[in-house]
C-alpha positions in Angstrom: -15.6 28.0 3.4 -13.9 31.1 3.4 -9.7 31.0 1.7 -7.9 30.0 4.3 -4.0 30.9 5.1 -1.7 27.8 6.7 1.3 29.0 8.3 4.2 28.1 6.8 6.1 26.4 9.1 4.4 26.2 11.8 5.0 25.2 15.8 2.6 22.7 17.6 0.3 26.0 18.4 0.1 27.2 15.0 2.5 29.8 15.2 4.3 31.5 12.3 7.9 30.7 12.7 9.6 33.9 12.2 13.2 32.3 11.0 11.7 31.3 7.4 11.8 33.4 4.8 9.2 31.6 3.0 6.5 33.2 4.7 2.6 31.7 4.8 1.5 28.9 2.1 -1.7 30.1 0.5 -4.2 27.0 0.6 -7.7 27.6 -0.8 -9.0 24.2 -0.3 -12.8 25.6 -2.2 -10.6 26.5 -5.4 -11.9 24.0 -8.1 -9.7 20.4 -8.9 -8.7 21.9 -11.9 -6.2 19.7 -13.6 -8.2 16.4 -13.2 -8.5 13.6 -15.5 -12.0 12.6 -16.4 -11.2 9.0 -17.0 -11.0 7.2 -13.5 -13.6 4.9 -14.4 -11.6 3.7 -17.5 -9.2 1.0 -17.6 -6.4 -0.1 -20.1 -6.4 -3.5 -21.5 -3.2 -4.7 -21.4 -2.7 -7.3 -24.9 0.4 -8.9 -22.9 -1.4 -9.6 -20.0 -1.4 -13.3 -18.1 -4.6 -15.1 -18.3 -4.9 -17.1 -15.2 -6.8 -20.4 -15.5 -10.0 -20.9 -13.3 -8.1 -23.5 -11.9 -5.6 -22.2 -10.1 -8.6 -19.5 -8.3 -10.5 -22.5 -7.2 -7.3 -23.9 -5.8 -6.7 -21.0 -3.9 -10.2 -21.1 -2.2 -10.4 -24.8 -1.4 -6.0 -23.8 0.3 -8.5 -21.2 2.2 -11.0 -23.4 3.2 -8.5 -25.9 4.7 -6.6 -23.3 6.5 -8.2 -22.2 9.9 -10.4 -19.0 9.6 -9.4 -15.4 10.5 -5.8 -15.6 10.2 -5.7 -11.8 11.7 -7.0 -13.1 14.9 -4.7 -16.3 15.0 -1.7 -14.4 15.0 -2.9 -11.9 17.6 -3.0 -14.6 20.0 0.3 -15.9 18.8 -1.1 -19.5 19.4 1.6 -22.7 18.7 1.7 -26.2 19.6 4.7 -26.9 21.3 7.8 -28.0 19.6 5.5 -27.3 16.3 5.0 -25.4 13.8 1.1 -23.9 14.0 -1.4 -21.7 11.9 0.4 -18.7 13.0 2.9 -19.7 10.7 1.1 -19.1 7.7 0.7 -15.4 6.8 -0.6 -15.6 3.4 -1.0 -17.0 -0.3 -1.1 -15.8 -3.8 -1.4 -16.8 -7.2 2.4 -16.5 -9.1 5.3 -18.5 -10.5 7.3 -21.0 -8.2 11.0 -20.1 -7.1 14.1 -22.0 -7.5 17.6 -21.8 -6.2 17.8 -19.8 -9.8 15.2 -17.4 -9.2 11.5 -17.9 -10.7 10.7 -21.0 -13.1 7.9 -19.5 -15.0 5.8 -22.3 -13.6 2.6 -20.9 -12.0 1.4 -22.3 -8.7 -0.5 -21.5 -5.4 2.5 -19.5 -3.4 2.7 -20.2 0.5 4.1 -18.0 2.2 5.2 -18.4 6.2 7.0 -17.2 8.8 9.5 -20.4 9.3 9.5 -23.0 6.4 10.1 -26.1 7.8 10.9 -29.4 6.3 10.2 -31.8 8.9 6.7 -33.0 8.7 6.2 -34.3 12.6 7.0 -30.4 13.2 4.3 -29.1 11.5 0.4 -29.2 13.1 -2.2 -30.8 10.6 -3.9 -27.1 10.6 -1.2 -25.9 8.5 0.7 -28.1 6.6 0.8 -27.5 2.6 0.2 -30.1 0.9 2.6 -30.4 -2.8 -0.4 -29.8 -4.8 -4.1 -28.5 -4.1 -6.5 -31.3 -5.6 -9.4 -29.9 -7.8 -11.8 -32.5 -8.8 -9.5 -34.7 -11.1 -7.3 -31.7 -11.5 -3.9 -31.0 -9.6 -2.4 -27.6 -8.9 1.1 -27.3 -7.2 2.0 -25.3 -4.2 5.2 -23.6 -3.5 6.1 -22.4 0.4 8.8 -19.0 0.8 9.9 -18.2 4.3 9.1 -14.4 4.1 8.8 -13.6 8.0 6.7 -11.1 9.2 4.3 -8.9 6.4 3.9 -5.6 7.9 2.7 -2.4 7.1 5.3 -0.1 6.0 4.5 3.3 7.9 7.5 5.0 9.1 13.7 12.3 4.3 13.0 15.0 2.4 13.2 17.7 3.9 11.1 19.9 1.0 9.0 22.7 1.8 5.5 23.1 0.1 4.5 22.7 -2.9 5.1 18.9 -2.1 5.6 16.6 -5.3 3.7 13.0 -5.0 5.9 10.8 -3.8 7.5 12.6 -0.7 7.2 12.3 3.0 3.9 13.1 4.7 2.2 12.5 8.0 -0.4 13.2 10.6 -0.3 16.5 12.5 -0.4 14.4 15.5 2.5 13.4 18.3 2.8 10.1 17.6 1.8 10.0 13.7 3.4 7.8 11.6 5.3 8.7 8.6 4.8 7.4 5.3 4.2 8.6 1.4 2.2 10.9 -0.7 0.9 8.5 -3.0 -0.6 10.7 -6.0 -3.6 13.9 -6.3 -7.4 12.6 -7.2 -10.5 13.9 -7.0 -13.5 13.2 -4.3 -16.8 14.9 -3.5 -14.9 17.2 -6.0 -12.1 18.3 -4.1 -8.6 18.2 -4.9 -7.3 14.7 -2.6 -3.9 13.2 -1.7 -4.2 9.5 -1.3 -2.1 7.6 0.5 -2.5 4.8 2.8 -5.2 4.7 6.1 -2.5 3.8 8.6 -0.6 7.0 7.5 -3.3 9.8 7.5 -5.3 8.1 9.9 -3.7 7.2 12.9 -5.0 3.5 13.3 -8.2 4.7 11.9 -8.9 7.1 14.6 -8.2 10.5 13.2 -10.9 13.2 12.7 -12.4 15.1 9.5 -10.4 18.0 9.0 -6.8 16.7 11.1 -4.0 18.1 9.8 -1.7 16.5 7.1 2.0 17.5 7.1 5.0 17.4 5.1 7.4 16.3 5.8 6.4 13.6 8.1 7.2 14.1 11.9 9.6 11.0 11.3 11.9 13.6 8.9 11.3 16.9 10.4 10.7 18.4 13.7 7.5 20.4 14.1 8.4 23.7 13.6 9.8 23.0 10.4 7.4 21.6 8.7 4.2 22.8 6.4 0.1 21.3 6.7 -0.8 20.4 3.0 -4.0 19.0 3.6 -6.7 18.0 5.8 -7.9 14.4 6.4 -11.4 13.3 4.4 -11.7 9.9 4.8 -11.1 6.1 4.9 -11.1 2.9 4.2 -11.5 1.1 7.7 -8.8 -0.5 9.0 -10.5 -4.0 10.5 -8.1 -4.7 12.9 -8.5 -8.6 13.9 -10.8 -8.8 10.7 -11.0 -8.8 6.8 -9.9 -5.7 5.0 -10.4 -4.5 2.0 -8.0 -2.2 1.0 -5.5 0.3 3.1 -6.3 3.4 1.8 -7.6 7.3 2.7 -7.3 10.9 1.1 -7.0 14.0 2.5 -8.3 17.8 1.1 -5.8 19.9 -0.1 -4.9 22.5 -2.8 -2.6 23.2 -6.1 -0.9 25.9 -4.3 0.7 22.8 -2.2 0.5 19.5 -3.8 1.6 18.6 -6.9 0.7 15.4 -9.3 4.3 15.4 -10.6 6.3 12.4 -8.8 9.4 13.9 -7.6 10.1 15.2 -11.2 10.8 11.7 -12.1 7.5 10.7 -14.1 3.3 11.9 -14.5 1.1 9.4 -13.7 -1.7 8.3 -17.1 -5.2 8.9 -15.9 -6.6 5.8 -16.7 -5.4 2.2 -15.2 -4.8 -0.9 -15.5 -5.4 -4.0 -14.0 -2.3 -6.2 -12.3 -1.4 -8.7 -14.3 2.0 -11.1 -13.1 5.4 -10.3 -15.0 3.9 -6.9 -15.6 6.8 -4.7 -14.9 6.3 -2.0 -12.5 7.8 1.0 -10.8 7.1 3.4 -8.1 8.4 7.1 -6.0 8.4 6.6 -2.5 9.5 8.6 1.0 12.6 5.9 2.0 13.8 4.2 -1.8 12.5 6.9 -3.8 12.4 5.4 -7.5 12.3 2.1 -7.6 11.7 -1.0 -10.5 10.4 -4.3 -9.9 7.5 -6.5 -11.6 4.5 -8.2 -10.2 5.2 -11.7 -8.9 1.5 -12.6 -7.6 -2.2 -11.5 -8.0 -5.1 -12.4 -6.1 -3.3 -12.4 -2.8 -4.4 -13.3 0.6 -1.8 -11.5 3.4 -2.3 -10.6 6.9 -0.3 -7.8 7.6 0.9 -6.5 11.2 0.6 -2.9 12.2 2.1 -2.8 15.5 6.4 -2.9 15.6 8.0 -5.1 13.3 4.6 -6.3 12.2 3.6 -7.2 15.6 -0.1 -7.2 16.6 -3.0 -5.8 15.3 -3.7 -7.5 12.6 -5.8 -7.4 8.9 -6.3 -9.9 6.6 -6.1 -8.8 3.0 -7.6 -10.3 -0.1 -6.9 -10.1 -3.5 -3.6 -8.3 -3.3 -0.7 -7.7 -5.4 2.6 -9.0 -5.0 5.7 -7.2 -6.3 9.6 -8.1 -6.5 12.2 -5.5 -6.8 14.8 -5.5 -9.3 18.1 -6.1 -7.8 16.9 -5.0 -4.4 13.8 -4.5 -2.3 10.6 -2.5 -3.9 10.0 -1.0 -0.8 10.7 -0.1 2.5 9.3 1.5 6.4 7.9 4.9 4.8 7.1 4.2 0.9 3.7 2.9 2.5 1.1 4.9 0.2 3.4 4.9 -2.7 1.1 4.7 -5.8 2.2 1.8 -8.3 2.8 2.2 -11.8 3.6 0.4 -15.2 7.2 1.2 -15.5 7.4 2.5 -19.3 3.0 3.4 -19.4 2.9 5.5 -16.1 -0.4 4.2 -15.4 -1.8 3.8 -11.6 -1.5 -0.4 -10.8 -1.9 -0.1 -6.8 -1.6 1.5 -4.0 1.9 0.3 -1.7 0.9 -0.6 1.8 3.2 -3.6 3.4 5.9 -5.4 2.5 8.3 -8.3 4.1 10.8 -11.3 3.0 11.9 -9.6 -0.1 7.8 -8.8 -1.6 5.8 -5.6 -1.4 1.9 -5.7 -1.0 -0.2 -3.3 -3.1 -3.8 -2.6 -3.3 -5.3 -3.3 -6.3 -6.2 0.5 -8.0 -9.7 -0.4 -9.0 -10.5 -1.2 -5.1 -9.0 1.7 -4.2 -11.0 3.8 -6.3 -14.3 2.3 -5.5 -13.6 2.5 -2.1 -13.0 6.0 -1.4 -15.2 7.4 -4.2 -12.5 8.4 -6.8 -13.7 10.3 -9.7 -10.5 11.1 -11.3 -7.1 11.2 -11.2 -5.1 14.1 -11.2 -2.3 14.4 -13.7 -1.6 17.9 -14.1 -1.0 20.7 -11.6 -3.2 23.4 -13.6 
């Protein structure tokens, strides 16, 4: 491919717009991924890290089993009994310390969560109540139930010109593209990638090879002002109504216009680790910016809404991360495709994709990587 030359801003036909000054962004999408880290197959052990017991897995697939199957679906139709509570209520599980009036006990148990909790019994349908402990064999694991609401995904202002920094607003060059975060710079098929999430650069899984990628995000600037940084590669499918695996997608750009530094606050490690719960975490996103919290769950099961207010369609998710903000939420509407990090380490935890009722969601970074193909992780702008 020849060098190519984006205009810098540019109108919906591609026009120069003659009031900057900054004139035309030089983007050479062939130029090498220079600045890569070799190491994206290599992951940290982490000596503090919370070993899980069997158990408390097993528990969580015989909670599974007993639930009805393909929660995504159930809550499309939005079935309920009358005067009861049904399995729409249920919108997911995890594996992570029960709650109190005083905040977490540092008891770990099978975590609930649902839309309405409801203490009557003769409101809730057989299908989905929770029982206080999940029997295995002769063994008994306890169950814990948090209202939370709806999960959805958190798609969506900086209003920076090119070079973007990881961490700011970007979107699809596309009318009704939604707005969300430039996660961190890796490398696939040997190009120089943004990653972010699939229901940012993808519009519901329908864009094209090659759409535009812009920043800022139509949600933060009108057209005209702002820049394409990159060009959509590909995806992880969205399976709307279905299972999921992870909610993820890059997009080709260049060093000219994308930089691995997060917002000047911190440089990802090349290598990562695996989540682990009480693991303190931290993340740069389009809406909070930089945030602190620690991971309350692993292996969760969430079915997140894409549609308004996380409204229909639906995914189910699997083995997801569930993170608490410190004195305030994680996330919010627009950090979706925020890359998670250790808070002190810097190294890449998950990807941010949904939140609601006070948690975030994250995609477990080793999924993410051998989903889209990553070979490395960017962590220098040479």
């Amino acid at each position: 491919m020849a060098r190519s030359r984006r205009p810098s801003p540019a109108n919906a036909q591609g026009s120069s717009n003659p009031g900057n000054s900054g004139g035309g962004v030089d983007w050479n999408p062939d130029a090498p991924a220079m600045g890569m880290a070799l190491a994206a197959s290599a992951t940290i052990e982490d000596p503090f890290r919370l070993m899980i017991p069997d158990l408390f897995y097993q528990a969580q697939e015989a909670l599974r089993a007993n639930l009805p199957p393909n929660p995504a679906a159930i809550l499309a139709q939005g079935v309920s009994i009358e005067g009861r509570v049904g399995p729409e209520n249920v919108v997911g599980h995890f594996i992570g310390y029960k709650q109190s009036d005083n905040g977490f006990t540092g008891e770990l148990a099978i975590i609930v969560m649902v839309r309405e909790k409801v203490t009557a019994p003769s409101r809730i349908d057989s299908s989905s109540f929770i029982e206080p402990v999940i029997r295995v064999g002769r063994e008994e694991v306890p169950t814990d139930v948090v209202a939370v609401g709806d999960l959805r995904a958190l798609q969506f202002r900086d209003r920076q010109g090119p070079p973007a920094m990881a961490g700011s607003s970007i979107g699809l060059d596309v009318a009704s593209g939604n707005t969300g975060t430039f996660g961190c710079l890796v490398v696939v098929e040997g190009k120089r990638c943004i990653l972010s999430n699939a229901h940012v650069l993808t519009e519901a899984g329908q864009a094209q090879v090659g759409t535009g990628v812009l920043h800022p995000g139509l949600a933060d600037s009108p057209r005209n002002q702002t820049y394409v940084i990159a060009e959509f590669l590909k995806s992880a499918p969205l399976t709307f109504g279905g299972v999921g695996r992870v909610d993820a997608a890059v997009a080709w750009t260049s060093r000219d216009v994308a930089l691995a530094n997060h917002r000047g606050l911190f440089t990802i490690r090349p290598d990562f680790l695996e989540a682990s719960i009480d693991v303190p975490v931290k993340k740069a996103g389009r809406t909070t910016g930089l945030t602190f919290g620690s991971i309350k769950g692993v292996s969760g099961n969430i079915t997140i809404g894409y549609g308004p207010n996380g409204s229909a369609p639906f995914v189910e998710y699997r083995n997801q991360i569930v993170i608490r903000g410190g004195g305030g939420n994680f996330s919010e509407p627009g950090d979706s495709g925020s890359l998670v990090v250790h808070s002190t380490s810097n190294h890449p935890i998950g990807l941010l994709f949904a939140g609601g009722g006070g948690f975030s969601f994250a995609n477990p970074i080793r999924e993410v990587r051998d989903t889209l193909g990553i070979e490395a992780f960017v962590n220098s702008n040479d």
